[in-house]
C-alpha positions as CSV (number, residue, x, y, z in Angstrom):
1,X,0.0,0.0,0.0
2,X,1.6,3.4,-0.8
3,X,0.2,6.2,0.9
4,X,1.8,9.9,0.4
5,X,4.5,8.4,-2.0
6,X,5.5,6.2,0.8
7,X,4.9,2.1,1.1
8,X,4.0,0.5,4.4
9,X,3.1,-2.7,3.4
10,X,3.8,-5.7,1.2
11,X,2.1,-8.6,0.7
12,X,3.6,-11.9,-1.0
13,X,2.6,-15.1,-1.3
14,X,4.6,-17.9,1.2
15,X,6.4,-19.4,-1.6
16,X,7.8,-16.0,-3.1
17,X,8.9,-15.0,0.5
18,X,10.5,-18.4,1.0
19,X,12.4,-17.7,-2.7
20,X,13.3,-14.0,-1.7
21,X,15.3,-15.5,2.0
22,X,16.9,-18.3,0.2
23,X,17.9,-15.4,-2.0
24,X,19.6,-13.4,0.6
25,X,21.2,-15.7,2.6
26,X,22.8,-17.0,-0.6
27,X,23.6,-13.4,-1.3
28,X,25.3,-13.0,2.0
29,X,27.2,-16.4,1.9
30,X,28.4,-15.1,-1.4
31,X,29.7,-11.9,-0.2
32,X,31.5,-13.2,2.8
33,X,33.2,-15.6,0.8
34,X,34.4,-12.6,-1.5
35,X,35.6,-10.1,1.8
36,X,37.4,-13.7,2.8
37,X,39.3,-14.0,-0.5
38,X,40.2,-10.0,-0.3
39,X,41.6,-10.8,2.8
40,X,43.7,-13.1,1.8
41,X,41.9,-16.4,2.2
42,X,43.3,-19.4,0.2
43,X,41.7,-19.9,-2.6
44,X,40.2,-23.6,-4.9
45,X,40.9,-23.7,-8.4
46,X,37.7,-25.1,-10.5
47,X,39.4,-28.3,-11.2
48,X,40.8,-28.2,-7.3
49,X,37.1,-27.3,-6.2
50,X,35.3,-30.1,-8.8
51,X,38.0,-32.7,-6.7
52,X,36.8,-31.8,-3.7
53,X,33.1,-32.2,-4.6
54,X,33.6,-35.6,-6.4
55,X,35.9,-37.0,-3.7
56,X,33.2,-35.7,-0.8
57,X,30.2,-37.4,-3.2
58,X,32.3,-40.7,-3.0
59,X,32.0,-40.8,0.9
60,X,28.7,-39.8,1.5
């Protein structure tokens, strides 16, 4: 509802609000993964990272 050029309310449906959280806290994963690697976190090449993945899908 806008009222005066201002909004006070949204209304979504569960499934979109669900989407939009997912959303963000992929968002936020993402971006402390980049301030990590600016800090000087090590780093995974693909084919390093695609290892990793395969050899954790072997154990599991």
């Amino acid at each position: 509802m806008i009222i005066n050029g201002e909004s006070d309310l949204v209304l979504m449906s569960i499934d979109a609000f669900e989407k939009r959280e997912q959303m963000l806290q992929l968002r936020e994963k993402v971006l402390k993964a980049e301030r990590e690697r600016i800090d000087g976190a090590e780093t995974l090449s693909v084919s390093q990272a695609r290892k990793q993945l395969m050899d954790r899908m072997k154990y599991n």
